[in-house]
N, C-alpha and C positions, 0 to 999 in steps of 0.2 A: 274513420275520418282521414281525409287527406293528409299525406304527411306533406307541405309544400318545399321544405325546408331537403327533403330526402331526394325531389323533383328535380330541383338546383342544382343537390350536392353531384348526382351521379348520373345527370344528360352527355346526353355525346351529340357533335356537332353533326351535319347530315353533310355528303357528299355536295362538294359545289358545282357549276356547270361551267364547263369550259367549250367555245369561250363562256364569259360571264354575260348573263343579258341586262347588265347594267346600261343608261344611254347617261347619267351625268353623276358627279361624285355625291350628292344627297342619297340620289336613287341607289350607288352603290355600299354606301353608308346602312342604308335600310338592307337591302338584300343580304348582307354580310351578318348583320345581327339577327335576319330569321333564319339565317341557316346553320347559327350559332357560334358564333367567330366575332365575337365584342371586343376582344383586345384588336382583335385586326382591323377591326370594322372601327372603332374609335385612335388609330393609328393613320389611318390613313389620311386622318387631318392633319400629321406630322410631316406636310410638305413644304416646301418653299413658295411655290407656285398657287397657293391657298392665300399666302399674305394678301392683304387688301378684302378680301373673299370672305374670312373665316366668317361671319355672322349671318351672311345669307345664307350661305352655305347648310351652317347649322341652323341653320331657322329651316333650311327645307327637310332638313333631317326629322327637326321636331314636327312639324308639321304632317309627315306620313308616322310618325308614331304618334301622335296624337289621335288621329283617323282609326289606326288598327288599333290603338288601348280599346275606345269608345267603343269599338265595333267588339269585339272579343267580348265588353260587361254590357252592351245592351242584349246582345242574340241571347245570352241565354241567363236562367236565373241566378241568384249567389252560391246557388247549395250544389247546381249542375256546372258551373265555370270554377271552383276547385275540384272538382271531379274529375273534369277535361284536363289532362296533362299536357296535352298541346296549347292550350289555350295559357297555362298558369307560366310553362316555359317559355313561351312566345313574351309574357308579360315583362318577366324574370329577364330575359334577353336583353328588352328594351331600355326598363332598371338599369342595367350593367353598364349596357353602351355608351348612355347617357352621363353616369359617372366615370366610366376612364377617359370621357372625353372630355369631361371637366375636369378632371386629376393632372390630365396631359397639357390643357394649358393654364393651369395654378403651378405647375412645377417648371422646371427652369427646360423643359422641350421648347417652350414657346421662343425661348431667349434664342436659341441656338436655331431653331426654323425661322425666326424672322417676324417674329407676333411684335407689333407694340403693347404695353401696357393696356392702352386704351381699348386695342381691337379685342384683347384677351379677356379685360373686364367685361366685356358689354357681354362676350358672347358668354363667359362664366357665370354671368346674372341672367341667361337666356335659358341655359342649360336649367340653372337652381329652380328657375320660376315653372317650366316646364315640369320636372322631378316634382313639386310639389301637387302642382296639379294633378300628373297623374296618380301619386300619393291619397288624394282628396278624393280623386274618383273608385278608387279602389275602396276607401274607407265608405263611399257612399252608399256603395252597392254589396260591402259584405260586412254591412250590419255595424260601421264606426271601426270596427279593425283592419289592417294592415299586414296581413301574413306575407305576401307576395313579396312585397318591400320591405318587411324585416329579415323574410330568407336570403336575400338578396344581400342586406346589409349584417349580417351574421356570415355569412360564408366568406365575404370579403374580410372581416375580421379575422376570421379562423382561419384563411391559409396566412395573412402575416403573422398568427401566433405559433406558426409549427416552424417559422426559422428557428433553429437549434435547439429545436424542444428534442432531439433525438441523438444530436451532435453535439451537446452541451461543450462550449467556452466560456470561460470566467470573463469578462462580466455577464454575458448574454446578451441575445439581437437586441438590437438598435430597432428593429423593425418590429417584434414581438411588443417592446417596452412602445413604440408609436401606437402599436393598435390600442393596447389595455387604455393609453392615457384619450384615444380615440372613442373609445366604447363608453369612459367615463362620461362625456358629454353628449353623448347622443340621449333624445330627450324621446318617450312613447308615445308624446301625443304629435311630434311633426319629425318624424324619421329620418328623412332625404334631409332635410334642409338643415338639422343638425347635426348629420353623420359630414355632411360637405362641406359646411363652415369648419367643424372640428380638423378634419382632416387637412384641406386647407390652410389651415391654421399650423396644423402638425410639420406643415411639407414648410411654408414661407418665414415659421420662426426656427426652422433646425438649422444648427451652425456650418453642415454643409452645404446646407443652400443658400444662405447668407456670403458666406466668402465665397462659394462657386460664383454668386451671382456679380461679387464685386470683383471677377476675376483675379481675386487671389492667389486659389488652387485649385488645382484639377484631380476629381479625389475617384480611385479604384476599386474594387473591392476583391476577394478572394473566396468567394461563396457561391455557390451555383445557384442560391435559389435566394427570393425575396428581392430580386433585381430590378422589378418591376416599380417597387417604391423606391427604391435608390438613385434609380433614374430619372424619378420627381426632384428628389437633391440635388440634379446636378454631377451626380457619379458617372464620367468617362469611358468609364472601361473596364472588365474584370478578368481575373485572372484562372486557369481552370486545371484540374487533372484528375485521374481517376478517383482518386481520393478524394477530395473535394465533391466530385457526380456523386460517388457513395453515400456522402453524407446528406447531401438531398434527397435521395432515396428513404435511404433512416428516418428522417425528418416527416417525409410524405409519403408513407408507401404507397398510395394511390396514384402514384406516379407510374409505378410497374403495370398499369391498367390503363393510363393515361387519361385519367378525371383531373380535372381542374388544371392543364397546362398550359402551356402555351398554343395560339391557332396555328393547324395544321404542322402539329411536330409528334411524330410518331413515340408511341411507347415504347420500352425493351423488347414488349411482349409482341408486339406487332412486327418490328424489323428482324426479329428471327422467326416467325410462325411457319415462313414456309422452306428454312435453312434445317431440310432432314440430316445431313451428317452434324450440323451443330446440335442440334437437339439430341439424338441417338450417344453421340460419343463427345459432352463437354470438357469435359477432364483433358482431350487430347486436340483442344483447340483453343486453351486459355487465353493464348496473344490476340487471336481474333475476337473472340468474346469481350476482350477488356476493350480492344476499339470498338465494336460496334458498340458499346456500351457506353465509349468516351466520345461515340458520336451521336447518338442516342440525348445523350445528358447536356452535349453542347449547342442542337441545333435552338432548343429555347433562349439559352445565352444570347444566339445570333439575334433573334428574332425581335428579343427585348432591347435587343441596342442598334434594330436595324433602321429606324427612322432618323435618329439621330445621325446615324453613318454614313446615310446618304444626303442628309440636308447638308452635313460637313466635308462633305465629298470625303470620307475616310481620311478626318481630322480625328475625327471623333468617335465612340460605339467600339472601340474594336476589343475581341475577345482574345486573349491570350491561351493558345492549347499548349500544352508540354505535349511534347513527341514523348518515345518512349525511352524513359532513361537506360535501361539495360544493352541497350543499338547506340549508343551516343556515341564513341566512337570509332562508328562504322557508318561512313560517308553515302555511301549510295544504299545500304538500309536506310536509315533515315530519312534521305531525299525521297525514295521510293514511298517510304508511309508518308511523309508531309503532304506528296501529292494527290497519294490518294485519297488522305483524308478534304482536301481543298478541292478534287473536285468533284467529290461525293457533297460536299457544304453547294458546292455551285450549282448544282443540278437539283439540289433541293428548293435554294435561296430563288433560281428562277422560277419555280412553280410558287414561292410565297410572293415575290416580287409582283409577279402579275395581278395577284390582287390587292398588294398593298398600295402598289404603282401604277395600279388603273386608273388611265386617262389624261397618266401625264406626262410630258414630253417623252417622244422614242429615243433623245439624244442623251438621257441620262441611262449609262448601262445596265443591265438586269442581272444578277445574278453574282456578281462581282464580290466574293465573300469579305466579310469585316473580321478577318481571323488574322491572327501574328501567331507565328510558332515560338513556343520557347526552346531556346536553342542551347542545351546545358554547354557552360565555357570551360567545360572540363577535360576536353582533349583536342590536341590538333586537326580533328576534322569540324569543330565545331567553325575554325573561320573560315575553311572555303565551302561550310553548306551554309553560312549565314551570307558570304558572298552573292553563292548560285539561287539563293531563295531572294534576295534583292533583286538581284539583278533578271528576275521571272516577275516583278513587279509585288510579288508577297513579302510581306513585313516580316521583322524577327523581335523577340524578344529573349536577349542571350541573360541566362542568368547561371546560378554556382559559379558566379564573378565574384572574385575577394580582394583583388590586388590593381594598382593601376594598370600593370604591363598587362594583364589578361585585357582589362576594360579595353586599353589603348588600340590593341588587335584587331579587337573585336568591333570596335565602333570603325576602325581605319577599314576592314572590310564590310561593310557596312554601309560606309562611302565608297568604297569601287563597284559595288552591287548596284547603289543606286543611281551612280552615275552612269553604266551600264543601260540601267533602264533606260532613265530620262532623254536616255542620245537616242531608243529606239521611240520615244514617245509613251513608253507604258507611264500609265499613271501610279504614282507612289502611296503608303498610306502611312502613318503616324507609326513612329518604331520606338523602339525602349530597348533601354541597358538596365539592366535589374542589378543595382550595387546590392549586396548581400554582408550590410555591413553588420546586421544582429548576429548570423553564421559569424563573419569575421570576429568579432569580438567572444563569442562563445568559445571558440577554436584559442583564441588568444589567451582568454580567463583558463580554462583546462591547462594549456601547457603552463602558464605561471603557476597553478594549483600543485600540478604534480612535480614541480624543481622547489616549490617549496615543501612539499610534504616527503620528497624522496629526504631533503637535506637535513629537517626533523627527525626521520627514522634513524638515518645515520646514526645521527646523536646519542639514541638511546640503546645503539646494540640490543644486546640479547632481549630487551625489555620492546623490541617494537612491534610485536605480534599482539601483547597483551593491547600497548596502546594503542595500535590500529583499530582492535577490534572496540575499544573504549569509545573512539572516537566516530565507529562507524554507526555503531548503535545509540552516540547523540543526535545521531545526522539522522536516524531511521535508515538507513542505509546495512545494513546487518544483515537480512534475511538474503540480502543480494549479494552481499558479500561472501557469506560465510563458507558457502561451496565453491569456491573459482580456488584454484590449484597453486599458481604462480601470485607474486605481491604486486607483478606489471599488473595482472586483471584487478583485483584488489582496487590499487591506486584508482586507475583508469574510472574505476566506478565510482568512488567514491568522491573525485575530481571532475565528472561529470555536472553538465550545466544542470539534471534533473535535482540533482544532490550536494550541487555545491554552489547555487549561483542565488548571493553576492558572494563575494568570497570572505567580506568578514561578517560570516555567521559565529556569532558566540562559540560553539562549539571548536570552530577552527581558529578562533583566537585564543583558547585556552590551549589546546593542543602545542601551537605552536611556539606561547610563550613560555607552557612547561619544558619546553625542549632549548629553550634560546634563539628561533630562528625566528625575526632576527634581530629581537633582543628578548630577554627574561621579562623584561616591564609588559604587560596587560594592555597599556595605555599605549602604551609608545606602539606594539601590534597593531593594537585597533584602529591606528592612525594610520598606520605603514597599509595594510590591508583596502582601509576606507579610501586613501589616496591611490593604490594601486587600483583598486576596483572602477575609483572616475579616469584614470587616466585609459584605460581600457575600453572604455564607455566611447574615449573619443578615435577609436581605431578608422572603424568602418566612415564617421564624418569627415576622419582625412582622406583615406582613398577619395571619396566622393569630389572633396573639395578640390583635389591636386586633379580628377577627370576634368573637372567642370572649367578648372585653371585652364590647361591645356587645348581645350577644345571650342568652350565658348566666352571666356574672358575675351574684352574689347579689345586687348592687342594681336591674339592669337585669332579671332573669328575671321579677321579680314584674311589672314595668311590661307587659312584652310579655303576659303570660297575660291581666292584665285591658285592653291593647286586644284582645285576640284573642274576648274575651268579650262586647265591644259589641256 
């Protein structure tokens, strides 16, 4: 028997033609989902220039899939049309298309391209009604069952449940926990039309999309993968680095293969296949390896926030990559990988561009990447490369920021980069300062930890060996402890945010008040400790708030536009 579900899982899309012999956006709509590129192909309704349009549009769309369903279950009978793999994927295509085009305007893309309510409903109830029919027809001609459309709607469940099913963070995906509550209401006797309501449903009552929509906040994320629903929420922009790629791997190893990614973004395995000294001798090419791999892992990023990026004119969509921190301060390494990684994204983004961007104005540019660099604010070359990357019209995003004066630097070069630009006419894109107030406070709680645990041991002379090690093994900190030579390492570990954070854990309130520091009372510690612990809490919100003073309060905003205008 057919596996249909195995059909789905591990097709690959077929070479496109360039040009494209698309002649209107329906017809390229169509041509995109037989060649197997349904994200792209349901993306390309994410224009500006579509407003007014979207329901005829989509009606011509459904209208040549409705012609090729028909056509694919009359030619041949039930038992020989799951047989044909051409024929079940062609179907499977259709399915897909159909739904991220209804996905894309139930989520907050439509807000941001320029959809009213009104044009998004009609065409959202065009799409459903279509999906059900061809649901109907499928059932009619293979005996009241549904395989095509359940594989369809099973796979789209199963890659949202492998966000960090590999990468495990406490709580676990936002996006994992939407499918399960998604699959709970899908019903077997009308598949499409209660996987869409459900979903639907999923995307318009979750609290990111709720305040995205009331522009409240503008919300990011830090994951490589699962972007794709996020950005039904209303999620901006995300943040990336090799760590972060890895863990989407973990997550999907059929990534290394590249089944089920994003259209037209190469696998690992593809962008070195014909790099014989990398393959022969990896070991002595790790730095190259780790980029093409963090470039590799971020052209999907691009790709998933590329509609939005451009209907916002790079307000919005943009991916933040870390350069490589080990080069950080070293000014012309750095600039040198920045560039090359921006214009290896451009040279790609224009061959996606073309066909995301077929047929619509030549005056919106091609290839134009949606990327900010993270620019670590950890040494003196970090402000003249966040300068020189501004002022080349590329965005920065500086972060290992803890302090005003760092921010202050950093933001003031920042403004001379982009003022730079704008006097040569390059167009600018949405930049960020990364306050790294959780770092800051972590950093803050460890040194208070270890001035109070040094001023403890004092206390106890010859007896502080015994009670360190008492105090390590309440913490479970023991086995880490026990082999470090010196009492600085000792401390260090056990003062540590893994092992000491809040700071009044039972164990380090009894410690402290057997010793007097700093007082004998139990109570009066736990208080000193609990108060010490909020006050610390608000370290990184004051940086934030004295930047925000400075730069964009109403009496200082005015000063900075008119130096920025000398």
């Amino acid at each position: 028997m057919t596996d249909v579900r195995k059909i789905v899982l591990f097709s690959r899309p077929e070479l496109l033609d360039f040009p494209a012999p698309s002649s209107d956006h329906a017809g390229h709509i169509f041509y995109l989902t037989t060649k197997g590129y349904t994200k792209l192909a349901a993306d390309h309704i994410l224009n500006k220039e579509i407003v007014g349009y979207l329901e005829p549009i989509i009606g011509g769309v459904i209208r040549q899939f409705n012609l090729t369903f028909n056509k694919l279950f009359l030619e041949k009978p039930s038992v020989d049309m799951l047989r044909d793999e051409r024929s079940v994927l062609l179907s499977a295509r259709i399915y897909e298309t159909l739904i991220q085009m209804a996905l894309n305007i139930a989520g907050l893309e439509k807000d941001i391209v320029g959809f009213s309510d009104e044009e998004s409903t009609e065409a959202f109830a065009d799409i459903l009604e279509a999906l059900k029919g061809l649901e109907n027809l499928e059932r009619k001609h293979l005996g009241g069952e549904a395989p095509i459309a359940q594989a369809v709607i099973n796979t789209f469940i199963s890659d949202m449940k492998k966000i960090m099913s590999g990468f495990y963070r406490p709580p676990g995906s936002m996006v994992a926990y939407v499918a399960n509550e998604i699959e709970r209401n899908i019903k077997p006797d009308c598949l499409m039309e209660s996987f869409l309501y459900s979903a639907k449903r999923q995307i318009q009552s979750n609290i990111y999309y709720r305040l995205s929509r009331l522009n409240m906040c503008k919300f990011g994320n830090d994951y490589a993968a699962g972007l794709r629903w996020l950005r039904h929420l209303g999620y901006m922009q995300v943040s990336t680095n090799p760590v972060l790629a890895a863990a989407a791997y973990e997550d999907d190893p059929s990534l290394w293969d590249g089944y089920r990614g994003e259209d037209l973004c190469p696998d690992f395995k593809a962008a070195i296949k014909d790099e014989e000294e990398l393959l022969k001798n990896p070991s002595a090419h790790g730095d190259e390896l780790a980029s093409r791999g963090t470039e590799v892992s971020i052209w999907p990023n691009l790709v998933v926030f590329r509609p939005i990026a451009v209907a916002s004119n790079m307000r919005h969509g943009l991916v933040s990559l870390q350069l490589n921190p080990t080069i950080a301060d070293d000014y012309e390494r750095s600039l040198k990988e920045a560039l090359k990684i921006y214009a290896d994204a451009e040279e790609f983004l224009k061959k996606y561009d073309y066909y995301l961007l077929w047929g619509y104005s030549p005056n919106v540019e091609r290839g134009r990447p949606n990327i900010v660099f993270k620019v670590a604010g950890s040494s003196p070359a970090a402000i003249e490369l966040t300068r020189k990357l501004e002022s080349l019209g590329i965005g920065t995003n500086n972060t290992v920021t803890f302090t005003a004066s760092q921010e202050v630097e950093l933001i003031l070069a920042k403004m001379e980069g982009r003022s730079e630009a704008v006097k040569k006419g390059i167009p600018l894109t949405t930049v960020y300062e990364t306050n790294m107030g959780g770092r800051l406070d972590d950093h803050i709680r460890e040194i208070q930890a270890e001035e109070l645990l040094r001023s403890a041991l004092e206390r106890l002379g010859s007896k502080k060996e015994q009670a360190l090690r008492k105090l390590a093994e309440a913490l479970g900190a023991w086995n880490e402890v026990k082999d470090k030579d010196s009492l600085d390492e000792k401390i260090r570990i056990i003062c540590s945010r893994r092992i000491l954070s809040p700071l009044n854990k039972e164990p380090f309130i009894d410690f402290l008040a057997e010793s007097g520091i700093p007082s004998t009372s139990r109570e009066e510690v736990s208080k000193y400790l609990a108060r010490l612990e909020e006050d610390i809490s608000f370290c990184g919100i004051l940086v934030t708030k004295r930047v925000y003073e400075l730069f964009f309060s109403s009496e200082n905003r005015a000063k900075w536009l008119r130096y920025l205008q000398l």
